[in-house]
C-alpha positions in Angstrom: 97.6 167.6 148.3 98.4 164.0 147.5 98.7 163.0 151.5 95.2 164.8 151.8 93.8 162.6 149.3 95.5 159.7 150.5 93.6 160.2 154.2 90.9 160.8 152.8 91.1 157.5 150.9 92.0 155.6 153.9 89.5 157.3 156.1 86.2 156.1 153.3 87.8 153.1 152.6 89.9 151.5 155.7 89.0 147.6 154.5 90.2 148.6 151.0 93.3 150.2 151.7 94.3 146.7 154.3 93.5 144.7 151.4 96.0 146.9 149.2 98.5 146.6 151.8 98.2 142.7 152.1 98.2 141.9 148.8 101.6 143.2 148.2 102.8 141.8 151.8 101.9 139.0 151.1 104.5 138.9 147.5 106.8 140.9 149.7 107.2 138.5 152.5 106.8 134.9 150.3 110.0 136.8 148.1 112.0 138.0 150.8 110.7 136.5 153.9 110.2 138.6 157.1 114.0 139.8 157.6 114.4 140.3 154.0 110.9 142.5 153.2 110.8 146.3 154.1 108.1 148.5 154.9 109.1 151.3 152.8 109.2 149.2 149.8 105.3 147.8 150.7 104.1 151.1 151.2 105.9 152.5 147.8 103.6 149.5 146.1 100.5 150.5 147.9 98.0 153.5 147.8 99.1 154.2 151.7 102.0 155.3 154.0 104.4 153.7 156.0 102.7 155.3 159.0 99.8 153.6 158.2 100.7 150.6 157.6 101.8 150.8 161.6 98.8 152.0 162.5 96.6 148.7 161.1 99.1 146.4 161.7 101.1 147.3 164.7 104.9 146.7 163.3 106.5 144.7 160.8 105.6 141.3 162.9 102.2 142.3 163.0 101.9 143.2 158.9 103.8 139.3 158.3 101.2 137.4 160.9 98.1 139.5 159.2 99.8 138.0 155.4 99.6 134.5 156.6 96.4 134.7 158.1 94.9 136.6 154.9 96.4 133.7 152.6 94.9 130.7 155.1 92.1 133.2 154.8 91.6 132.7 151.4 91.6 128.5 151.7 88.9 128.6 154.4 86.5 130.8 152.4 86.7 128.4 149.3 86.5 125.3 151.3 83.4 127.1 152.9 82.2 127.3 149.4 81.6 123.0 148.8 78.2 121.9 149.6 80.0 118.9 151.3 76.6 118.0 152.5 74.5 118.2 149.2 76.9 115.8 147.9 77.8 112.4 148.3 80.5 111.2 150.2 82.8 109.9 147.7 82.1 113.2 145.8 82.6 115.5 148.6 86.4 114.2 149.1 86.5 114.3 145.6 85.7 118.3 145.4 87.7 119.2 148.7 90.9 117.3 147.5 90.8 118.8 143.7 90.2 122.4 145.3 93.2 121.6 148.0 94.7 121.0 144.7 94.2 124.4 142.7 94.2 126.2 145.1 97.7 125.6 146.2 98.5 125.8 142.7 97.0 129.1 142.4 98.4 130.5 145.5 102.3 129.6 145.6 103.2 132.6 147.6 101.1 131.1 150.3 103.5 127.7 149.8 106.6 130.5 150.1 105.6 131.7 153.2 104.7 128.2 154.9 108.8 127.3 153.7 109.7 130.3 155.4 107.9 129.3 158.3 109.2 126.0 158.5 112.6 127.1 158.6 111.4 129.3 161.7 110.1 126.4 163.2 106.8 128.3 162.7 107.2 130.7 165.4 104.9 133.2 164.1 102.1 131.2 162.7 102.0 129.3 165.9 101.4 133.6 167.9 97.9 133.4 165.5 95.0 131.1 166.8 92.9 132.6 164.2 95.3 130.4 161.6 94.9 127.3 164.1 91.2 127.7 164.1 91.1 128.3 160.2 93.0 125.4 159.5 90.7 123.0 162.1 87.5 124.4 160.2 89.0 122.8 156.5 89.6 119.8 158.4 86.6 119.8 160.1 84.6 119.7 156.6 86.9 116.9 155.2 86.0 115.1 158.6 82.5 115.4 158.0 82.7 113.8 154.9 84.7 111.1 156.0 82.3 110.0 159.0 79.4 110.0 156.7 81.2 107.9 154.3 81.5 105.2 157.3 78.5 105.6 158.2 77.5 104.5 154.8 79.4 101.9 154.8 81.6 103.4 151.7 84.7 104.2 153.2 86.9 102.2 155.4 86.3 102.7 159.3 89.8 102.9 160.4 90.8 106.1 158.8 92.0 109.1 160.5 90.5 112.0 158.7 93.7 114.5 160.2 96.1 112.0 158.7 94.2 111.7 155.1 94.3 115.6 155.8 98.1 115.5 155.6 98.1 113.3 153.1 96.0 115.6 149.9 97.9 118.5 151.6 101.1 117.1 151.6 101.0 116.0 147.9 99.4 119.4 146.8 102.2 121.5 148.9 104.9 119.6 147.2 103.6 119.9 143.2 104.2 124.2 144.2 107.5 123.6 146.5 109.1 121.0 145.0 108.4 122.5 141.2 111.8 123.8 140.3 113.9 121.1 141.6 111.9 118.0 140.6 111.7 119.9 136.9 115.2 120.6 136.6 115.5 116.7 137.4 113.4 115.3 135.5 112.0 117.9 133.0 109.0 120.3 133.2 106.2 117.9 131.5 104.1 117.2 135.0 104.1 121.0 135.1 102.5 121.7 131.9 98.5 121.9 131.6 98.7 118.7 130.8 100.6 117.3 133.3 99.0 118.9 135.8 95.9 117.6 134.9 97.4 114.5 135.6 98.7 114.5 138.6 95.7 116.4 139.9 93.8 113.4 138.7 96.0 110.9 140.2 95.7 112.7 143.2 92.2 112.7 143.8 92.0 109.0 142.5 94.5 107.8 145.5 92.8 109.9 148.2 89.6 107.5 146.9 91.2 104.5 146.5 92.3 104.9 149.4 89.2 105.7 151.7 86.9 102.6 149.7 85.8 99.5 152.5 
């Protein structure tokens, strides 16, 4: 009776029952990486099957790829969200590199997968052009931004908008990786509300600094 219900489930609802299954691949895989995550333990946290978890996603490769591109996913579709051309120039970068920010912050099983990557010398992210082409569309917007600020006349003309890119990325990435060894350093204050506020601040007030002719 339950497996009827179940297919019945996943035949009505078929987006629903992939988002299930990505949200708990995606803590699965950031907590235990790919080797470490197990298919019967996602689909004993999920309203679905092992089996179908095959059938949407292939294999265990294919479920891991589908995590990280649901998590850059969920970057584009906020980015997409700033009117970067209602707003000036200044305020534009202002609004991408707070959200870069939070949403980093919000997100640190994104930041756990992206580790994992690295130490696999990102040999899965680099089988998904839809991440690639994700990734290019965020970079695009900050780009737009940039130009128009030269154009103005605002920001200097010899920045690289891929390398200011790295630059609010890098710092964002490293206030979620770099959180338990920098606290047990030099204490947790820069991770309270507080302290977060901060450095978010800070942040954004370099990225400007930075960019003014």
């Amino acid at each position: 009776m339950k497996d009827e219900r179940l297919r019945k489930t996943w035949k009505q609802d078929a987006e629903g029952v992939k988002h299930d299954i990505l949200s708990v691949a995606m803590h699965e895989f950031a907590e235990f990486g790919l080797a470490g995550a197990r298919i019967d333990e996602i689909a004993e946290k999920t309203k679905t099957s092992k089996r179908m978890i095959y059938y949407y996603f292939g294999d265990k490769e294919g479920l891991y790829i589908a995590s990280i591109e649901a998590a850059y996913a969920l970057a584009r579709d906020g980015m997409d969200a700033i009117d970067i051309e209602g707003l000036a120039p200044d305020a534009a970068v202002r609004e991408i590199a707070g959200y870069m920010f939070d949403f980093y912050r919000a997100n640190p099983e994104l930041v756990r997968m992206v580790m994992n990557e690295n130490m696999h010398h990102a040999q899965f992210v680099q089988k998904s052009a839809y991440i690639s082409d994700m990734v290019m569309s965020v970079v695009d917007r900050l780009q737009r931004a940039v130009r128009r600020g030269q154009d103005q006349g605002v920001f200097r003309s010899d920045v690289d908008p891929l390398l200011l890119f790295w630059q609010i990325q890098a710092q964002s990435f490293y206030n979620v990786s770099n959180q338990p060894s920098f606290a047990a350093k030099f204490g947790a204050s820069v991770f309270t509300e507080d302290g977060q506020h901060a450095m978010r601040t800070a942040i954004i007030e370099s990225v400007l600094r930075y960019l003014k002719a």
